[in-house]
Structures are given as structure tokens and as C-alpha cells.
N, C-alpha and C positions, 0 to 999 in steps of 0.2 A: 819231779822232773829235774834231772841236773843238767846245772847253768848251760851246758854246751848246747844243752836242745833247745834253750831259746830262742827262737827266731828274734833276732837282734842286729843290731851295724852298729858299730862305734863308732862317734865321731870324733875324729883325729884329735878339734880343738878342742872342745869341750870336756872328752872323755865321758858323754851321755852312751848310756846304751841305747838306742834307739830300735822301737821294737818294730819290725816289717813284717809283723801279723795283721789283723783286722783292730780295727777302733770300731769303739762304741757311738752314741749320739753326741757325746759330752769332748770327742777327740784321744782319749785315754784307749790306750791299747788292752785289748781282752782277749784271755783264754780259758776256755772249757767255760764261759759263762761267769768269768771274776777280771779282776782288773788286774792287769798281768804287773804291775808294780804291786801292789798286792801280794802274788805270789810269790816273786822271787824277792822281795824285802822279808816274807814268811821263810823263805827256804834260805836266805845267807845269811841273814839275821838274829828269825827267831821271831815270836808272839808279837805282834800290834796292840799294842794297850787298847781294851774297851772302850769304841766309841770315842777313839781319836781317827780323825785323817792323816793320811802321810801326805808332808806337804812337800813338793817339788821343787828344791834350793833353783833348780836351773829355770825356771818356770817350764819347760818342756814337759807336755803329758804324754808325749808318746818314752819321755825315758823312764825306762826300771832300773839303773845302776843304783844301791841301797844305799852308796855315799851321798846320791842329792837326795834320798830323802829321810824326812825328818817327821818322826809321830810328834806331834802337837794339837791343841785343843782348837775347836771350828776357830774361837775368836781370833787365836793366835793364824789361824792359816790366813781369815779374810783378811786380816790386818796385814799381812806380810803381801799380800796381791796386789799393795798400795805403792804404787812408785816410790811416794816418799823415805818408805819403811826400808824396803829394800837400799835404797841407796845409800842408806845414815849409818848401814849396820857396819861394825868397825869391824867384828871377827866372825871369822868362820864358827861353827861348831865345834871345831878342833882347837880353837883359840889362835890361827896365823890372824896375819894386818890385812884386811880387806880394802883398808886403805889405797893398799902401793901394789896389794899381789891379789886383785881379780880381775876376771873376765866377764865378759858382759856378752849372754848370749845373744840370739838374734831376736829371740821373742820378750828378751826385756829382765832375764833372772841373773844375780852373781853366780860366779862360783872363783871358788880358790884355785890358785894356780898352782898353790905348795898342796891339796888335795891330790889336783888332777895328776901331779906326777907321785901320787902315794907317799909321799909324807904325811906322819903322824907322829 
């Protein structure tokens, strides 16, 4: 499926794609019976290493943009859902200062502000 059939909304601040299909029980948005971050982290990406979760920088489950997420191992994901964890962490996955340059969604997740405008 390319990107443009998405059913998605971007959010202006955050730069989440926010998906306007169906969610499952768990909140996470699904299509064709998978977790539509799932799919389009498969299809702009490439392969999800075995029996990792993708964990959602933004903490938002309805976003599939493949920059908030991050394949890592269960420990790593529960660990990172801990307010503490999140707020300590100094850099982005790209290596900017999370410091001086994030944003703080409304559900509680960083993100990079030098991401959202696509530096890398």
C-alpha cells in the first residue's frame, strides 16, 4: 500500500501521522487485521527484527510516522513508558540535545524538534 493510501492526519506540532482508520482493544490503529504502525514502519523502512516491539518515541498509539518509532527489546520498551526514563534521556536517536530541543506531547512522549522539521 503506498504511503498516500494511508488513512492518516498529520499533526502540525508534533509531525505524528495520526492514523483515522479503526483501533484495535489496546488503542493502536489496525489495518487488514495488523497494526498499521506495523505496516508502514514495514513498508518505509524495511524488516522489524524478531520479536522486537516498535516502541512509540511520541508515546501516541494511534501514530505510524517510522521516525517515532524505534524497534527495541520488551525490557527496553516497558522501561521507556516510565516517566522517569523518558525525561532523563538527553538525545534523540539521531543524536540532537533533547535537552533544549524537545517537545512534550500531550499523552506524555518527547520528541525532537530538529527530527520534526527533518534534520538528520
Amino acid at each position: 500500500m503506498p504511503a498516500s493510501d494511508w488513512p492518516v492526519r498529520v499533526d502540525p506540532v508534533f509531525g505524528c501521522w495520526l492514523s483515522l482508520g479503526k483501533l484495535d482493544k489496546d488503542g493502536y490503529a489496525i489495518h487488514e487485521g495488523k497494526r498499521l504502525h506495523r505496516v508502514v514502519y514495514e513498508a518505509e523502512v524495511g524488516a522489524i527484527p524478531e520479536s522486537m516491539p516498535l516502541d512509540h518515541e511520541c508515546r501516541r498509539r494511534r501514530c505510524v510516522w517510522p521516525v517515532h518509532l524505534t524497534p527495541v527489546t520488551q525490557a527496553v520498551n516497558e522501561g521507556r513508558k516510565l516517566w522517569r526514563n523518558r525525561v532523563r534521556r538527553a538525545t534523540c536517536k539521531f543524536g540532537h540535545d533533547m535537552t533544549v530541543n524537545a517537545m512534550v506531547t500531550p499523552e506524555g512522549g518527547r520528541i525532537c524538534r530538529s527530527c520534526v522539521r527533518g534534520e538528520r
